[in-house]
N, C-alpha and C positions, 0 to 999 in steps of 0.2 A: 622429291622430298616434300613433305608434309607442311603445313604453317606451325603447327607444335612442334615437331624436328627442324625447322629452320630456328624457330625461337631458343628450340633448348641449345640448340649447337651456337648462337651467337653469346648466352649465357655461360657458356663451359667452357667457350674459347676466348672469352675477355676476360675472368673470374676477377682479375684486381681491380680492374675497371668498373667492374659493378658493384665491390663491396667500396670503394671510395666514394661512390656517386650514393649508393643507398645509404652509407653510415653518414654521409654528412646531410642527406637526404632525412635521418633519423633522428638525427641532432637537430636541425632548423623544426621541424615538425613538433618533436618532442621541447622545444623552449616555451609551448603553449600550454605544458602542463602546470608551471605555479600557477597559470590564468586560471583555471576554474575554478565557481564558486562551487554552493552547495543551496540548496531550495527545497524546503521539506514541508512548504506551506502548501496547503489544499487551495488555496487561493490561485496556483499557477494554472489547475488543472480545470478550471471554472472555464465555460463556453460561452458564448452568446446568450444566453436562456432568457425569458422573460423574467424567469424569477429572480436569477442574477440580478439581472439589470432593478429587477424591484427594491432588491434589499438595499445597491447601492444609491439609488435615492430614499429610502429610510435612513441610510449610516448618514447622507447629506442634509436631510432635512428635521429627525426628531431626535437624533444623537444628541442631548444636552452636554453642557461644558460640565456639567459634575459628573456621567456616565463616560464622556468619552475618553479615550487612552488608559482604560482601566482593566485591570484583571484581577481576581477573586480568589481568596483562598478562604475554604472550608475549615473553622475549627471547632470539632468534635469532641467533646467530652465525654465519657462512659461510667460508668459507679451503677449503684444498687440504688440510690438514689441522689440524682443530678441541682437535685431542687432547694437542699440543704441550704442553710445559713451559708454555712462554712463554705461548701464547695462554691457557692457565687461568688463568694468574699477570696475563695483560692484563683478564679477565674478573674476577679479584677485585679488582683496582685501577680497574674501572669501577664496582664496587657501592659501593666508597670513594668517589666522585664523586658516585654516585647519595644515597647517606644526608647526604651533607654539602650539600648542594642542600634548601633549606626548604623551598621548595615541595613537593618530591617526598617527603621525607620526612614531613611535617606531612601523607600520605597513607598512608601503610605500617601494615598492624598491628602492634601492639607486638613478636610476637614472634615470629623466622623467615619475616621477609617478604620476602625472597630467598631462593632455592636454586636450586641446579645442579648438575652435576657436576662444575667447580670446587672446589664446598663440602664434598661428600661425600668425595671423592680430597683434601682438604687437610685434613679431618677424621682421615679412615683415616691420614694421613700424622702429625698429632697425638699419637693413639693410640698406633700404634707406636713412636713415639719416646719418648714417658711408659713405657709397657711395658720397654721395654728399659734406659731409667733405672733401673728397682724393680730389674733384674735375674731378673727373670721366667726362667721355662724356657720354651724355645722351643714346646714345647706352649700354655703359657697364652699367650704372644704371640699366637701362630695364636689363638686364640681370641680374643681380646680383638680383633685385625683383623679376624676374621670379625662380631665386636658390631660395631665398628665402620661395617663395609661393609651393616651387616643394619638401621643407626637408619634407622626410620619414621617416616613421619607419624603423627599420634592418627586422623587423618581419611583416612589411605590416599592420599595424595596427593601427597607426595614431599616434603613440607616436612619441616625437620629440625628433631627437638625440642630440643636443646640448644647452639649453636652456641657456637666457639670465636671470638675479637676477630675480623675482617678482617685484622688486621695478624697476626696470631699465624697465620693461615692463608698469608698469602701468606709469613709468613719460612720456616715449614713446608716448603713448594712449595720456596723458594730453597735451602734446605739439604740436597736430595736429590740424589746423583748421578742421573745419567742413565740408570746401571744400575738404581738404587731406584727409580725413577722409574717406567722402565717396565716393572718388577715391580710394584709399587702399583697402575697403572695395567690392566693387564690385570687383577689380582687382582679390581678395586674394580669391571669392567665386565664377570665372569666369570659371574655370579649363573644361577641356574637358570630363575630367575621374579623378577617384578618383588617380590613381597612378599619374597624374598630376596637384595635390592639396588636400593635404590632408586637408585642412580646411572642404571642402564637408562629408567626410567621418563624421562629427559630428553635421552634418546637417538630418531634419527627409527626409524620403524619397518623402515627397510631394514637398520637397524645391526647386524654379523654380532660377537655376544657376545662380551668376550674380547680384541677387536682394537684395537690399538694407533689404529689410520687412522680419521678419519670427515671430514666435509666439511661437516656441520652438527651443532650440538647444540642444546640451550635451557635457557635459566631463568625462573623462574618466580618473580614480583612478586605478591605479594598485597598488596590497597588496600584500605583499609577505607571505605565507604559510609553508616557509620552515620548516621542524624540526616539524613542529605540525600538519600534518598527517589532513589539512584543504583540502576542494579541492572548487569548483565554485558549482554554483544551480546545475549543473549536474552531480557533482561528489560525493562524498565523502561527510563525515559529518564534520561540518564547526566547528570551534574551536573556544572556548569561547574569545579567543581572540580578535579574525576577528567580532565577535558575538557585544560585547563593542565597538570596532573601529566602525562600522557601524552604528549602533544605537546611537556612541555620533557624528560622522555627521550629521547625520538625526537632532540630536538635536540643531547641530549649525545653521546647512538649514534653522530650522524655525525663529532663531532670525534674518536673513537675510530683507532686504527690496523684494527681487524677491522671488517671488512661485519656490520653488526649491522641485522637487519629486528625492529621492533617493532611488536606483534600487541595491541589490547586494542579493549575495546568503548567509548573516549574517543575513539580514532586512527580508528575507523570511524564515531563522531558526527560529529568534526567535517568528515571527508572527504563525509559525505552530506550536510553544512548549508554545507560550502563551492562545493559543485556545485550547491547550488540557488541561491546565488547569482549564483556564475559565468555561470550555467544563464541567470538573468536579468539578468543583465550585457550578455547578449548578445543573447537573444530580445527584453528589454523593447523597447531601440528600435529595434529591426527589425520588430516587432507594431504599437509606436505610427505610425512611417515609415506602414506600411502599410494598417493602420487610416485616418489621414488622409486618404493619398491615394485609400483607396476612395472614403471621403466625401465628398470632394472630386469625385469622379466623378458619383457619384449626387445629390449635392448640389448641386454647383457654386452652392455658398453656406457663407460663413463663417459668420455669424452661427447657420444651421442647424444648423451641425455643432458649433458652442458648443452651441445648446439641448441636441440631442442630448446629448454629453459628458457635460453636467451633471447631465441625468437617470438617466445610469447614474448616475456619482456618488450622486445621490441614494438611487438602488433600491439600490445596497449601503449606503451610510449605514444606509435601515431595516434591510437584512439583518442584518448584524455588530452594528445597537444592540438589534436585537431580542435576539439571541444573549445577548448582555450582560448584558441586562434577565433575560433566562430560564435564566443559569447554564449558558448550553450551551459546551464548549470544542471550540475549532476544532483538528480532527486530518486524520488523510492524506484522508479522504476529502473530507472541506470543499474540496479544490482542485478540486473539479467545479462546485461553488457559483458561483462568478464567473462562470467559463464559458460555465455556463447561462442565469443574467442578463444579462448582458453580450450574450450571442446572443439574447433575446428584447428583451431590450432596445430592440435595433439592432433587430430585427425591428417592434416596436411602431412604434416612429419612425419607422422609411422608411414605415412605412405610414400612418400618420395625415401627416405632410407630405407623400406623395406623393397621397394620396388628397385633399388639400385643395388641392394646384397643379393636379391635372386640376380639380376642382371649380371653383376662379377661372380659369380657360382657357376653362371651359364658361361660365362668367357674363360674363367679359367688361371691359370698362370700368366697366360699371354696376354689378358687383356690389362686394361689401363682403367683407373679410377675416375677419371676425365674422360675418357669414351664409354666406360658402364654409364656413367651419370647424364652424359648426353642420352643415350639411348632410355635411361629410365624416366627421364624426363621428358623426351617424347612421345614415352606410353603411356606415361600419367599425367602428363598436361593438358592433354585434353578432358580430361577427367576434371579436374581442379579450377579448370575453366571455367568448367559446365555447372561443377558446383557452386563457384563464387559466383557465375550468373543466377543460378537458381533461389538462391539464398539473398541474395541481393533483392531481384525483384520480392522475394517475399514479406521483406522488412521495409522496402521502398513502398509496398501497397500501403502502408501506413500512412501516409500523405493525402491520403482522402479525411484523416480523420481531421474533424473541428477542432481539435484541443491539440493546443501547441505544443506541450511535453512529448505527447505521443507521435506525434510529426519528427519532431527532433529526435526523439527512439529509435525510428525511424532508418535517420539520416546517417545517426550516429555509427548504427549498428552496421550497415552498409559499408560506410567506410572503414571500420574495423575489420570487415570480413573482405572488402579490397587488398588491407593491408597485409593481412594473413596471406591472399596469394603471392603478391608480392614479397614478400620478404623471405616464405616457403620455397616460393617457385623459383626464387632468383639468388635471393642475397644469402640464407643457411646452405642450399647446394654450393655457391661461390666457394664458401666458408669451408665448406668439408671437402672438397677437391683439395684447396688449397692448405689445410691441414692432413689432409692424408696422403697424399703429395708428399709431402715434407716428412711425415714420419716414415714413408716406405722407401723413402732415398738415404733412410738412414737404418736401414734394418726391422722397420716394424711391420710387423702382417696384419694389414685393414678388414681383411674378408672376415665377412659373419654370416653365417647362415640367417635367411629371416622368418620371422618368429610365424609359424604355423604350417611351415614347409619341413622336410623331410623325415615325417611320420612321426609317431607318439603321441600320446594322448587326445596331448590339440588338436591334432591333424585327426583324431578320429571324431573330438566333439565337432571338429568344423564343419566333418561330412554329414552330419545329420541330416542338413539341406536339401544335399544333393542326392542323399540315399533314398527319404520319402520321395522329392518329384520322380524317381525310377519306376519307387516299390510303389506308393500308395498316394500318387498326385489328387484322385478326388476327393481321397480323405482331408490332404490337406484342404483345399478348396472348403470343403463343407464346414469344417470346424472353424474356419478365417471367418467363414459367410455368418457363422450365429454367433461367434465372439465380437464379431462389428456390429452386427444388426445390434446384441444385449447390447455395447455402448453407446450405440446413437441412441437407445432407450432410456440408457442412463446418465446421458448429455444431458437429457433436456427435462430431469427432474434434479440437478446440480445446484447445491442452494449458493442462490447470489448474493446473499444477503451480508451487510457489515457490519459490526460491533465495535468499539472502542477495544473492546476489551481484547478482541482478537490479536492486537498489537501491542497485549501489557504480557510480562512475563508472571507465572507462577514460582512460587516455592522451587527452589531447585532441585534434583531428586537428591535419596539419600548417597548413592554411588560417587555423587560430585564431594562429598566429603571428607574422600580419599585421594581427590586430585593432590597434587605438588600445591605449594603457594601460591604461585604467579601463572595457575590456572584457574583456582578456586572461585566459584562465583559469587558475588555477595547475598544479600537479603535482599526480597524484594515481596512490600506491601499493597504498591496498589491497585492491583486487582482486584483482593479481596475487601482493601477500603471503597474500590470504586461500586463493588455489589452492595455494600455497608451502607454508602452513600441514597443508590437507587432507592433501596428499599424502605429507607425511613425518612428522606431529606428530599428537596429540589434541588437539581442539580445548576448552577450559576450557569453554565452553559448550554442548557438543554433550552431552546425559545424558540416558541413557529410562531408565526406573524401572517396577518393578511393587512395585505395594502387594501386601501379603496382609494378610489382616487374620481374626481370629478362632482358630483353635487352632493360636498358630505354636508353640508345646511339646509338641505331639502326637509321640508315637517316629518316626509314618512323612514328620512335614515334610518333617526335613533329606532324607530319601532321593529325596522327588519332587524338592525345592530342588537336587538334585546334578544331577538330569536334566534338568531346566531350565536350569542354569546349560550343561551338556553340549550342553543343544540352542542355544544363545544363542552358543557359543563355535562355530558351522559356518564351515566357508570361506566358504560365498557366503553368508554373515549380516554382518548390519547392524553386528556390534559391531565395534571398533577392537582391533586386533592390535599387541601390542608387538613390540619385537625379540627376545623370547623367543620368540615364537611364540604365545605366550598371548593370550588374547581381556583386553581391561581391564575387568574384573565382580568386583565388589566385592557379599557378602552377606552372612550369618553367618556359614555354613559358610566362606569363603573366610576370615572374621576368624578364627575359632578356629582355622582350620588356620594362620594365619599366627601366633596367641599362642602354639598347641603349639609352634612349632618355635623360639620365644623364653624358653618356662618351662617349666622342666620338671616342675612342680606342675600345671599346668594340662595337658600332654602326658600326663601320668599318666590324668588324670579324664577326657581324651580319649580316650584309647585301651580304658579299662574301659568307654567307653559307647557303644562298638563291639563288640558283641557279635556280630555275623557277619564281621569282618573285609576291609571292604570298604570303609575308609577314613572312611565315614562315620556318627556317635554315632545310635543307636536304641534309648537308651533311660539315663532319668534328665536327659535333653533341659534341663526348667524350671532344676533343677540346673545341671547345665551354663552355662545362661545365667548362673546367677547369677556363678557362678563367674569366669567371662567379663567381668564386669561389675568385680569383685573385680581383676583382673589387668591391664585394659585398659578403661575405665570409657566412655573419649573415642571408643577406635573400635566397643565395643559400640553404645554413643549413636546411631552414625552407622546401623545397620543393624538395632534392634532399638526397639521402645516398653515400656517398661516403667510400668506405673502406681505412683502412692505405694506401694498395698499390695502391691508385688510382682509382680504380676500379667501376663503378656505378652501384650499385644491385638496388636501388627502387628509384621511384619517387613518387609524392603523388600531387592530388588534394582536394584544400579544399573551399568547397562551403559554404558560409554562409546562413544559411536557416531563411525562414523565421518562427516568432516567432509563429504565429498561425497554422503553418503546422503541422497536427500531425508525431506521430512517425512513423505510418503504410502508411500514404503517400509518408515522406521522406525514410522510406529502398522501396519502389515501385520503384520512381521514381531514385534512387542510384544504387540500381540492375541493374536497366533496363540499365544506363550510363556506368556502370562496364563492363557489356556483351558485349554490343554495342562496346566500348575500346578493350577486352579482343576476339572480334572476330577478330576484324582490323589487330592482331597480328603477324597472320600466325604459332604460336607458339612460339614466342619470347619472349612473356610475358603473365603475367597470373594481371588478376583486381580485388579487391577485394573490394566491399561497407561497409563502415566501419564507426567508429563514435559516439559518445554519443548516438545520436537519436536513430541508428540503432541498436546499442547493448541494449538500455534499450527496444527496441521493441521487440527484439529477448528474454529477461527474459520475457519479459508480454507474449509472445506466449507461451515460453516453460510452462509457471507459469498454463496457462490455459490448455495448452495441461495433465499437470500432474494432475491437479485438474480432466479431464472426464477419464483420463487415470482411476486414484486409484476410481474413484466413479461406473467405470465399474466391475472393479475388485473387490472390497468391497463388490458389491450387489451380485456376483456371488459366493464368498468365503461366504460371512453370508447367502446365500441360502444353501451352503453347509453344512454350519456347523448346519444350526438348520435344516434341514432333516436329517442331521446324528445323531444329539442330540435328537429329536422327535423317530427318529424310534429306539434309545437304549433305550429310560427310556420308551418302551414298547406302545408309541402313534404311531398315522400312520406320517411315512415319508412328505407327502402333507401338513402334519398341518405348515411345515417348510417355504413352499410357502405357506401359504394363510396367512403367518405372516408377510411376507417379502415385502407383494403385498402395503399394506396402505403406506412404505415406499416409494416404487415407484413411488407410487401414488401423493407423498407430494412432493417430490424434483422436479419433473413434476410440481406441481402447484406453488409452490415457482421460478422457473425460469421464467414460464410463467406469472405471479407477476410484476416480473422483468423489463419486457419488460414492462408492461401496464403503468407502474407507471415510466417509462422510468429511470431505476437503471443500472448503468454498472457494469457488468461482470466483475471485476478485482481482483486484488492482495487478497484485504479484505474481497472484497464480496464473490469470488468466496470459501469462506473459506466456506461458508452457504452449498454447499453440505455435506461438513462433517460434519457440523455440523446436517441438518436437517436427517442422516442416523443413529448418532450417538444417540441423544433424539427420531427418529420416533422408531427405533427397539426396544429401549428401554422402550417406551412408549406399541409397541406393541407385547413384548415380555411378559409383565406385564398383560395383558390381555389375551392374550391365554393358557397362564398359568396356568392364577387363573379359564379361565372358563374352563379349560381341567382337574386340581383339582375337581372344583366341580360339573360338569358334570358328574365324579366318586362320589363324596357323595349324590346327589340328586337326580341322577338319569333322572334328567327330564331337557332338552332342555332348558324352558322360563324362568325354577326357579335358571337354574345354570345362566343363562344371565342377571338374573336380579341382583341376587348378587354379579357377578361379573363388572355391569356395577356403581353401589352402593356402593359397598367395596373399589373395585379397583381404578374404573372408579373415586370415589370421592378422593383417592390420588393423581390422576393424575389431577383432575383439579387443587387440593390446588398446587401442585406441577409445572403447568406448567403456572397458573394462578401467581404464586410468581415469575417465572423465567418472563414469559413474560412481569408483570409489573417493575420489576424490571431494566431488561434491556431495555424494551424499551422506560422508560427513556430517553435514550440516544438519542429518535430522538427531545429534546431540546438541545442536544447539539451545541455548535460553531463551532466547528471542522466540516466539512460536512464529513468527512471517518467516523467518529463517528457518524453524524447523522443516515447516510447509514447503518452502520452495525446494528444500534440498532434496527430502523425500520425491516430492513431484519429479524435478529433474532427475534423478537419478532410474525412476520409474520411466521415464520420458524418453533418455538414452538406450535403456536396455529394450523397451519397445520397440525403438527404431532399428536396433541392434538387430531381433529377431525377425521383424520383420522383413530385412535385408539378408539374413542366411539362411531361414529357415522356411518362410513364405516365399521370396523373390525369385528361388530356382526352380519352383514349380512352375512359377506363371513366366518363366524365361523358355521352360523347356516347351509349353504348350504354347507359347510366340512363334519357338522355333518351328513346333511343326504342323503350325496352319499359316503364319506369316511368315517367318524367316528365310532365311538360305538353303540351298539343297545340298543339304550337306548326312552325317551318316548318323543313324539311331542305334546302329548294333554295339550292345553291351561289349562283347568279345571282344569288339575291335578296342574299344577303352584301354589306355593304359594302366598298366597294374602298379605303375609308381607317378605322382602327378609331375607335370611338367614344373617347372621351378624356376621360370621365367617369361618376361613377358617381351620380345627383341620390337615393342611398337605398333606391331600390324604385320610385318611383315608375312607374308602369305606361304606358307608352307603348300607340299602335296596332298590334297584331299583323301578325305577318306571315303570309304563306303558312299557310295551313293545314297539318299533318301530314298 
């Protein structure tokens, strides 16, 4: 007796014993599911990098107390013309509504947590009216308006440092003629550069200086995050808090008379957590629908398809308690997890019930439910073995990878696909013994024919298979050979590339209209505000930065700093352009040039430490900074590190990028700044590109680089292991490779997929390798199996192929026909990384599908007859009805001689 037929027979001859040890085995495991959290921060998936590591000494050392624990919300106005009396005077009587709102305001920092060009133009309006009160000369007027129009942020960012009531601004507004008005007006949006008028800075970028007309403008809401672990669209996961504040402005915007679009990293949470629901509002029962009625197909038994059910249940029970138990948190990539269970799952089960109904078909009257199921689970356990090993090591390779979520992906997956054997192999057979057992001592009849066996339809789609390797084996061959080659061509032009936007939902179509209620999906904006955003605004969270670090008070710094900033500010560069014209880069040299032209103490010590006359200080630099520091302490802070003892270790440039750049353009064109910086040096400093953009592009590489990393490795360890596993259980070695080859063959065609259908290669998708390795081996480990079984009892080439493509082949359709309708579902989802995934997988299954009945019996029959057994090739001898069981191995009388 076999190690599989000792295992199954010790499993069918305790049945109660195993289902008390595994249920309360499922109970203890499963108390670990309230543990898990949830982690949907980009922050987990960060590695080692140098650039990492850069940014986190920037957040350590120039983060100011007024920037830091803060996030940003965009408010947008729209009209025919923004510029109006009235509509400023409507925009400060909405900030009145905004502060007096608890919610919203019990979010604001203390101080200047609004501005716009409202506030600045009601400010200058102030000013001058104070001015003209003293009785001033018209010279000190002009000057005092010009302070006025010139108040900045400490941090360069348009906030204003001292504001006057809400009400004192808007009576301001009302008391100007129209004449005043629109001389204030031009005056306050006349500025040269943004550091010499901050009104500009919340103007869109098309805005022509000066001008009366605009048709959008913004303001700009600073929230403070502290304590609750919130961060901006590009950080961190945003706290239900900030989540409510933003969505109850959105709500006041609309009772507003102006088009007001509101932009922040709350109003993008919740539009991405309301689409995953909607998402499965919609797909759920259209997956379950569907799911059933597979079952119900393949099954045509209720009670089966309870077992079934319940043992997925189960396999995620262990999954998510293991999770629990082991501190692991469920983030974006864990949505591959189900999936994958879920589809071996169903896979396990059609196969061990399908393989124990042929089994009692073959016995008869006479036989017993508890010796079919022994015997079927001797002929399929090694199968299920083979496959939870194979699958295993594939998801295990992932522990080479640097990033920790991926590892634990990993870990996770493994053990879920442990427990699927387990609970398939052991505790649902327990279960169905012991239930049909008890029904057929009471009159009920168990036997069920299974699903692709004794002719009709199925049974002829199934032979498709086996009919080409007979009729036209090279044809197959030839057509596999250029359908991979095209994929491996169309692997590797698969755009990698990521977008925010890729993970906001659209308009939902008009079909969803006609959903029920408690399907329907809502509205959803910001997509199209976020394109709104790009193209006329800076984005609050769009910032690439370069460190320098080591001799930032050397004479010749600032001079390389000027030409870097020079080269940063190019037309066809990444950085974002005001309506000045000007690139938005903020760095020393830009701060002191903006203190010179505020003090004229600091202008003086400027201009003596330009000694070539060429606008920029080379020489008495440390000086200088001090000074700097002396005069403007907030915005030094922001662009310089100063140690206790004085000392300047770093400086930092920080480029505002534009919104539509992607990630892999801005670290291109950052590197290239940094080098270029870091050569000028002579060794005095070293440059570092650094930054949101660039560290979320550095996890998207690393994320891909591990996904072909573990997929090389995977194929080459499961080659390993099933020619080591083939040539002990006494087959040839080769049969290992010609199992492994349909796999190949699939992830090849699923990439190339990819491309045509224009799908990106990222985070989620990029999961479909493991996936299509983990269902392809499994799919085609189940077939050479069972025809390498009966190839030993029949003896004959066509008849074992035919049974095996009939038996088998018909669990794997019920089986990948349930998986595949089930999830691909999903490509009605709202969510587009849902729609994406579902499509893909569903593609990825059926792949696997074919290349297992319709590729695999070609390349088995030509194993057979240059490696295999001598066994018989004549058609004749075939039988004319397939055999309809499989008794294990046991060895029948040969047929025909080879």
């Amino acid at each position: 007796m076999s190690v599989p037929e000792r295992i199954a027979d010790a499993i069918t001859g305790h049945t109660r014993i195993v289902l008390v040890v595994l249920l309360l085995l499922t109970a203890l495991v499963g108390a670990g599911m309230p543990m898990v959290d949830d982690d949907s921060s980009l922050s987990q998936f960060e590695s080692e990098s140098e650039e990492a590591k850069a940014l986190e000494r920037i957040d350590e050392n120039f983060t100011s107390e007024q920037r830091e624990n803060t996030t940003s919300v965009q408010l947008i106005v729209r009209g025919d013309n923004v510029l109006e009396k009235e509509s400023l005077i409507s925009s400060l009587e909405f900030q009145q509504e905004l502060r007096a709102d608890e919610s919203i305001n019990s979010t604001l920092v203390e101080n200047q947590s609004i501005s716009g060009v409202e506030n600045v133009v009601a400010i200058s309006a102030i000013r001058s009216e104070r001015a003209a009160e003293r009785n001033e000369t018209g010279a000190q007027r002009q000057q005092r308006q010009e302070d006025g129009n010139n108040t900045t942020a400490a941090s360069g960012d348009g906030a204003i440092r001292a504001q006057p009531s809400l009400e004192a601004q808007i009576e301001a507004l009302e008391d100007l003629s129209d004449d005043e008005y629109e001389r204030l007006l031009e005056r306050t949006l006349s500025g040269e550069s943004a550091e010499d008028n901050v009104a500009i800075a919340f103007m869109p970028s098309s805005y022509e200086p000066g001008s009366t007309q605009a048709d959008t403008r913004m303001t700009s809401i600073s929230q403070s995050t502290a304590g609750d672990g919130a961060g901006g669209m590009g950080g961190g996961a945003v706290s239900d808090e900030i989540i409510d504040s933003q969505l109850e402005i959105r709500e006041l915007a609309e009772t507003q008379d102006q088009e007001y679009l509101v932009f922040g990293g709350g109003v993008i949470t919740d539009e991405i957590n309301r689409s995953m629901g909607d998402s499965l509002a919609i797909v759920g029962p259209l997956a379950m629908l569907f799911v059933v009625v597979a079952l119900l197909i393949a099954y045509r038994d209720p009670l089966d398809i309870v077992l079934g059910v319940v043992g997925i249940v189960a396999v995620l029970v262990w999954t998510f308690g293991f999770m629990g138990w082991a501190d692991i948190a469920f983030n974006q990539m864990f949505v591959a997890v189900p999936v994958l269970l879920i589809g071996l799952s169903i896979d396990y089960a059609i196969h061990v019930f399908m393989r124990h109904r042929e089994q009692r078909e073959t016995d008869g009257t006479g036989g017993t439910v508890r010796g079919s199921m022994t015997i079927a689970l001797g002929g399929v356990g090694a199968a299920l073995v083979w496959v939870t090993a194979t699958t295993v090591i594939g998801f295990l390779s992932n522990l080479v990878s640097p990033i920790g979520p991926i590892r634990e992906f990993g870990v996770v997956s493994s053990v879920g696909i442990v427990a699927a054997l387990i609970v398939f192999g052991a505790l649902i057979p327990a279960a169905k013994i012991e239930i049909d057992e008890f029904l057929e001592s009471r009159g009920f009849d168990r036997r069920k024919r299974a699903f692709g066996t004794g002719g009709g339809r199925f049974s002829d789609v199934l032979t498709v298979g086996s009919t080409a390797a007979r009729r036209i084996p090279l044809a197959v061959i030839l057509v596999v050979v250029l359908l991979t080659a095209g994929g491996a061509y169309g692997a590797t032009q698969v755009d990698t590339s990521f977008q925010q936007e890729d993970f906001l939902a659209e308009s939902p179509p008009a079909w969803t209209e006609t959903l029920p209620g408690g399907m329907a999906p809502g509205e959803y904006h910001a997509k199209d505000d976020l394109e709104f955003v790009n193209q006329h605004f800076q984005r609050e969270d769009s910032q690439a930065q370069i460190l320098v670090e080591g001799g930032v008070d050397d004479d010749e710094f600032l001079a390389e700093l000027n030409e870097t900033r020079t080269d940063a500010a190019t037309d066809d560069g990444i950085a974002y352009t005001l309506a000045t014209g000007e690139a938005d880069i903020q760095d020393p040299l830009s701060t002191m040039e903006r203190a010179a032209r505020q003090n004229e103490s600091f202008n003086e010590s400027f201009n003596a430490a330009d000694t070539d006359d060429d606008g920029v200080p080379d020489e008495n630099v440390s000086a200088l900074y001090d000074q700097l520091f002396e005069v403007d302490g907030e915005s030094a802070s922001q662009v310089l590190h100063r140690t206790d003892g004085g000392e300047y270790q770093s400086a930092r440039m920080i480029v505002a990028v534009q919104g539509n750049a992607t990630a892999s353009e801005t670290t291109s064109e950052m590197r290239t700044l940094a080098d270029d910086l870091e050569d000028g040096s002579g060794g005095s400093w070293t440059a570092t590109a650094t930054g949101d953009p660039i560290v979320s592009h550095i996890v998207e590489q690393d994320l891909l680089d591990t996904v072909l990393e573990s997929l090389v490795i995977t194929l080459v360890a499961v080659f390993l292991f099933l020619t080591i596993a083939y040539w002990l259980t006494g087959a040839s070695a080769s049969l290992g490779a010609v199992t492994l080859l349909p796999v190949a063959f699939s992830v090849s065609w699923i990439l190339g997929t990819m491309y045509l259908i224009g799908m990106p290669f990222n985070v989620l998708t990029g999961m479909i390798t493991s996936l299509t390795v983990g269902l392809g081996v499994a799919y085609s480990i189940h077939i050479s199996e069972r025809y390498r079984l009966e190839l030993e009892r029949q003896g004959n080439v066509w008849s074992a192929l035919q049974t095996t493509v009939t038996g088998t082949g018909g669990a794997l359709l019920g089986s990948a026909a349930t998986t595949v309708g089930g999830f691909g579902t999903l490509a009605f989802a709202i969510l587009p990384a849902l729609r994406q995934f579902g499509i893909i997988t569903g593609l990825t299954i059926t792949y696997a599908f074919l290349a297992s009945v319709v590729v695999l019996p070609t390349l088995l029959v030509l194993w057979t007859r240059y490696f295999g057994p001598d066994v018989s090739f004549d058609a004749s001898g075939a039988r004319s009805e397939p055999a309809t069981a499989s008794d294990g191995g046991t060895v029948s009388e040969q047929g025909d001689e080879k």
